[in-house]
C-alpha positions as CSV (number, residue, x, y, z in Angstrom):
1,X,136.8,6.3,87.0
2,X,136.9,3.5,84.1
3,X,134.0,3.2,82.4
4,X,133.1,-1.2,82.5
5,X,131.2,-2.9,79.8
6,X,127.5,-3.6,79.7
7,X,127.3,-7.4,81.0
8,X,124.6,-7.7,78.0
9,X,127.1,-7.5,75.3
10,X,128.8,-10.7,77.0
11,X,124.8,-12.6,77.0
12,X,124.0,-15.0,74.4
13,X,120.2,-14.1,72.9
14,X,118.3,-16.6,75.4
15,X,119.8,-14.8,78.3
16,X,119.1,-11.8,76.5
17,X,115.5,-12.6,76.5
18,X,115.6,-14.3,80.0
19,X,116.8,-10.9,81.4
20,X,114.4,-8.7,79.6
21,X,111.4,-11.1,80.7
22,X,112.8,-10.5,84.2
23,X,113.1,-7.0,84.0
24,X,109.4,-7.1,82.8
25,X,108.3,-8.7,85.5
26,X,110.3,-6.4,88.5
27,X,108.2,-3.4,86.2
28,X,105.2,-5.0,87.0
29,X,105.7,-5.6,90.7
30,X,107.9,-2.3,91.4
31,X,104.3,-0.5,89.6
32,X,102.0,-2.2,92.3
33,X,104.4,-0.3,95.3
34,X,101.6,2.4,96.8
35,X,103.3,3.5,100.3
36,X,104.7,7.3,99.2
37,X,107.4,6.7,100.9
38,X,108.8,4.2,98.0
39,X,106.7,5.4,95.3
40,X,109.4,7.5,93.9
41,X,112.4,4.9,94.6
42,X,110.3,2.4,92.4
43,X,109.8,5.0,89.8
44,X,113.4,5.2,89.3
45,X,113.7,1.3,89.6
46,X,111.1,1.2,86.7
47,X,112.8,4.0,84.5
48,X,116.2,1.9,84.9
49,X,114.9,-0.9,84.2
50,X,113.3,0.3,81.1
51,X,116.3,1.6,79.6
52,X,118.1,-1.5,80.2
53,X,115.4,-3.4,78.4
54,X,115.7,-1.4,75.7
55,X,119.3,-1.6,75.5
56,X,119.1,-5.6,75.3
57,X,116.3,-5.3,72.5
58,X,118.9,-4.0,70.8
59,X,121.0,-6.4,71.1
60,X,118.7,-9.6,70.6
């Protein structure tokens, strides 16, 4: 399987910070999820998203 680029090395720095403002803001919602049954689906969500936030940091 070919590995494809990261979409963020193709973003200019205001989309950058568009898309980590966004991410922010799933974090905050997918933190308010309280039935178990999703709990651990949005802890993954968050730890994804977290990673990809700091992945366009570095590149802003």
């Amino acid at each position: 399987m070919k590995n494809k680029p990261l979409p963020y090395l193709e973003m200019t720095n205001d989309q950058l910070v568009w898309s980590i403002r966004d991410a922010q803001q799933s974090i905050s919602r997918l933190e308010r999820v309280t039935d178990p049954h999703l709990k651990d689906r949005a802890q993954w969500s968050i730890n994804v998203l977290r990673e990809n936030i700091h992945v366009m940091r570095s590149l802003v």
